[in-house]
C-alpha positions in Angstrom: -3.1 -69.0 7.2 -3.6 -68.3 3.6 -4.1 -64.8 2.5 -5.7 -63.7 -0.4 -3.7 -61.2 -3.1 -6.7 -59.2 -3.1 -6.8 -58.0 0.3 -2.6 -58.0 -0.2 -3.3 -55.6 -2.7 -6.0 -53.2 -1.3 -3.7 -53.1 1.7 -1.0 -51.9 -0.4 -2.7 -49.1 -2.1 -4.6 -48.3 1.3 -1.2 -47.9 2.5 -0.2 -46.2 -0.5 -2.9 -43.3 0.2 -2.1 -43.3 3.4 1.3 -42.1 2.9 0.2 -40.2 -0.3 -2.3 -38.2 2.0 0.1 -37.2 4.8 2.4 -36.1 2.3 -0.1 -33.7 1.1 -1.0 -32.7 4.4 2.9 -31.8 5.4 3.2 -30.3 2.2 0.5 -28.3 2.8 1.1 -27.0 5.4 4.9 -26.5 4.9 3.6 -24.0 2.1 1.7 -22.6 4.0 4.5 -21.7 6.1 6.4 -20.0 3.4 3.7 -17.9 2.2 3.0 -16.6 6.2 7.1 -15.7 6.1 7.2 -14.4 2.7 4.2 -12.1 3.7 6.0 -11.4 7.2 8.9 -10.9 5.6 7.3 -8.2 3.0 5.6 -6.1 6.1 8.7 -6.3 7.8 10.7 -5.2 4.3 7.8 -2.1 3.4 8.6 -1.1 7.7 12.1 -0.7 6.8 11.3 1.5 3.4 8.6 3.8 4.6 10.9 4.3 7.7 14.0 5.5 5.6 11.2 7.4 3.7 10.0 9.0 6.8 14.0 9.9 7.5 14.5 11.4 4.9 11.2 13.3 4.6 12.3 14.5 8.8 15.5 15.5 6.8 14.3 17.7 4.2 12.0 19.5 6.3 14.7 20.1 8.7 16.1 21.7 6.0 13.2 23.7 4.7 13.4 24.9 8.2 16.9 26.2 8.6 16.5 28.0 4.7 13.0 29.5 5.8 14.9 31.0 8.7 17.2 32.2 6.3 15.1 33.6 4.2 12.3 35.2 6.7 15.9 37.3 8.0 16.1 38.7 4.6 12.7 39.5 4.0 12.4 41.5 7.3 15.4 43.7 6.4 14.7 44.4 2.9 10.4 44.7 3.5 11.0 48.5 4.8 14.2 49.4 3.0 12.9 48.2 -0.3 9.2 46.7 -0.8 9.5 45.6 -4.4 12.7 43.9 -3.5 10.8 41.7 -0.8 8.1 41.4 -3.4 10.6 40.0 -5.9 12.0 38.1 -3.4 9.1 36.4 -1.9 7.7 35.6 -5.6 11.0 34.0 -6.4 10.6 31.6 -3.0 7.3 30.8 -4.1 8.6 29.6 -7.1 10.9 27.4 -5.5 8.6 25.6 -2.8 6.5 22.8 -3.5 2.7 23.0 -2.5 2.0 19.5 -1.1 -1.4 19.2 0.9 -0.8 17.2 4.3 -2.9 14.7 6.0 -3.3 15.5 9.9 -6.1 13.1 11.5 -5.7 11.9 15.0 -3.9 8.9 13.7 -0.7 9.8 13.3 1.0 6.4 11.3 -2.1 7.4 9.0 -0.6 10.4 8.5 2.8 9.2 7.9 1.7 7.0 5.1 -0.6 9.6 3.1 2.1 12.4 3.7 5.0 9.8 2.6 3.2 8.4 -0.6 1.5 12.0 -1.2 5.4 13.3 -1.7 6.4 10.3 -3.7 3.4 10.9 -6.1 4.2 14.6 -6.0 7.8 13.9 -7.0 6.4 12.1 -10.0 3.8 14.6 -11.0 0.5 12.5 -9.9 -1.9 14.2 -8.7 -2.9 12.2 -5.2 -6.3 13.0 -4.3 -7.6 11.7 -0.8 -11.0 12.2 1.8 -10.4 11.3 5.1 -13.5 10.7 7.8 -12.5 7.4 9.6 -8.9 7.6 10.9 -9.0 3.8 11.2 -7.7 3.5 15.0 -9.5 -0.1 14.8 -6.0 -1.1 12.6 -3.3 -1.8 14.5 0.0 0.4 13.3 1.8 -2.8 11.9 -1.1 -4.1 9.7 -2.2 -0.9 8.5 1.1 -0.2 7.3 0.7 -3.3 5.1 -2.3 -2.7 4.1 -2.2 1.0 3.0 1.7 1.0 2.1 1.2 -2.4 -0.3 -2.6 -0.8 -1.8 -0.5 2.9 -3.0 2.7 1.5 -3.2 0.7 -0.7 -6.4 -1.2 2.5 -7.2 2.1 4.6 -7.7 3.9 1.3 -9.6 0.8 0.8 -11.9 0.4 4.4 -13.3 4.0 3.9 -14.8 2.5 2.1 -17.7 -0.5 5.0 -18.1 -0.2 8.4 -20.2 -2.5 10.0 -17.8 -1.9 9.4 -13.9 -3.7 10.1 -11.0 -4.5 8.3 -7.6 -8.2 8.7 -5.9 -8.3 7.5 -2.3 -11.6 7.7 0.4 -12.0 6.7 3.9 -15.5 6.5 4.4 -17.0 5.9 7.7 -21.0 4.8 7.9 -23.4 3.0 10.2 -22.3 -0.5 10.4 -19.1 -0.1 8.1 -15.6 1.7 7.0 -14.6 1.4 3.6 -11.7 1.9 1.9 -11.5 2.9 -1.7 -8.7 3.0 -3.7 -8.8 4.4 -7.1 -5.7 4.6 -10.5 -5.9 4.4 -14.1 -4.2 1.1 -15.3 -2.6 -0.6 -18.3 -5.9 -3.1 -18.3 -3.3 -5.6 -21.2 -1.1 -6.3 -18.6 -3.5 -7.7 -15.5 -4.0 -11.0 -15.5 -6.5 -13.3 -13.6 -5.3 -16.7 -13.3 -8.0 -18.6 -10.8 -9.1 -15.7 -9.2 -6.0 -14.2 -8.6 -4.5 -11.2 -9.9 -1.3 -11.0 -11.8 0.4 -8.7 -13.6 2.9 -8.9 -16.3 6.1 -6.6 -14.4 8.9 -8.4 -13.2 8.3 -8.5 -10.1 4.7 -9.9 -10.6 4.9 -12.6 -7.6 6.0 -9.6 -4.8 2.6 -7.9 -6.3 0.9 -10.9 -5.5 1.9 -11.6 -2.5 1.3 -7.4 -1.6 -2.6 -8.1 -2.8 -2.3 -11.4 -0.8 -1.4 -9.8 2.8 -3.6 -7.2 2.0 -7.1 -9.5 1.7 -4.8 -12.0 4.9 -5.0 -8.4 6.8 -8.3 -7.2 5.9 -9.7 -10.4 7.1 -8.1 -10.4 10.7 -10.6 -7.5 11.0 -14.0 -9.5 9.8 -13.1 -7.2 6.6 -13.1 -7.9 3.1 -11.2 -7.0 -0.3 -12.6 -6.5 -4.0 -10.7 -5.5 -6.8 -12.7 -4.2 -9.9 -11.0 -3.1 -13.8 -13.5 -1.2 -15.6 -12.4 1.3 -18.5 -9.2 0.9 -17.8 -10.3 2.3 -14.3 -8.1 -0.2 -11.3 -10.4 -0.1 -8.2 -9.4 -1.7 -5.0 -12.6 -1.9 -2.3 -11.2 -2.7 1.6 -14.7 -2.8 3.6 -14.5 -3.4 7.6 -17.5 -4.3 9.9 -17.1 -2.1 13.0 -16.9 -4.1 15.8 
């Protein structure tokens, strides 16, 4: 039976694509496979960080504890014997105790992640501004741990490269919708868009990317959305969530 080169031919390259297409397909979804553990492996990483954060913040106000019992001892004994002594001496404390304002909402891993990063930016003179009225009990304590711990954890990183610093954060609660609005000054020379994605010019750039990247991955296991918007050297990241 005689077979025509032709059809030898288009069988070839029909094979050809064949092979060429599951190889794509594989690959695909091979990568997609490392991106899920990269971004698994990043929550799990930020868990372990804001939990030795959380330690040692337990720690230090242990501390403050044991010196304020200290120090409340003295100022009883001295406040009758000698008022201007206890004057001096509560003046001097004062002096020595950081004012940092506290989140309390009925959400308490909220609260651990304001009062964590809130402490952080403290410790690096940033003012951290924040307006709570959704305590987002709709988030599951693992995702919004990635979510809000990647969003500051950029905020804090970014305002490195800025001469004036500052962090603006709302929780907004309306009819049909909770936004959240993250707000920082940023070096606007080294943010990049390359396809739609955002990329910065620190070492570390591909981390950043994949932070934004589980961000949006999280936001959308909760029919939400993210936006990010640079205007006057203004970095503004939008998370809005239908309530379901």
């Amino acid at each position: 039976m005689y077979v025509s080169m032709d059809y030898i031919q288009l069988g070839f390259m029909v094979g050809i694509f064949f092979l060429f297409g599951r190889y794509h397909i594989i690959l695909g979804k091979k990568s997609q496979e490392l991106l899920n553990t990269q971004l698994k492996l990043q929550s799990e990483e930020f868990q372990l960080k804001l939990r030795d954060e959380l330690t040692h913040a337990n720690t230090e106000n242990k501390k403050l504890r044991h010196d304020l019992k200290h120090h409340f001892t003295v100022l009883q004994s001295k406040i009758k014997e000698d008022p201007e002594y206890a004057l001096e001496y509560v003046k001097q404390l004062s002096d020595h105790v950081e004012i940092v304002t506290y989140a309390n909402t009925n959400n308490e891993i909220l609260n651990y992640i304001l009062n964590t990063k809130a402490a952080i930016a403290h410790q690096m003179d940033i003012p951290f501004e924040y307006k709570i009225s959704d305590a987002l009990l709709f988030i599951n304590d693992f995702d919004l741990i990635s979510i809000l711990g990647n969003a500051l954890d950029n905020a804090i990183e970014a305002l490195q490269f800025v001469k004036e610093a500052w962090i603006h954060m709302e929780i907004a609660s309306y009819e049909d919708t909770v936004i959240i609005k993250i707000e920082n000054p940023c070096d606007s020379a080294r943010i990049k868009w390359n396809d739609d994605v955002l990329s910065t010019s620190k070492k570390d750039k591909d981390k950043h990317g994949y932070g934004l990247k589980n961000i949006k991955e999280q936001c959308e296991k909760y029919q939400g959305s993210m936006e990010i918007n640079i205007e006057n050297a203004i970095f503004q990241l939008i998370l809005s969530f239908l309530k379901i």
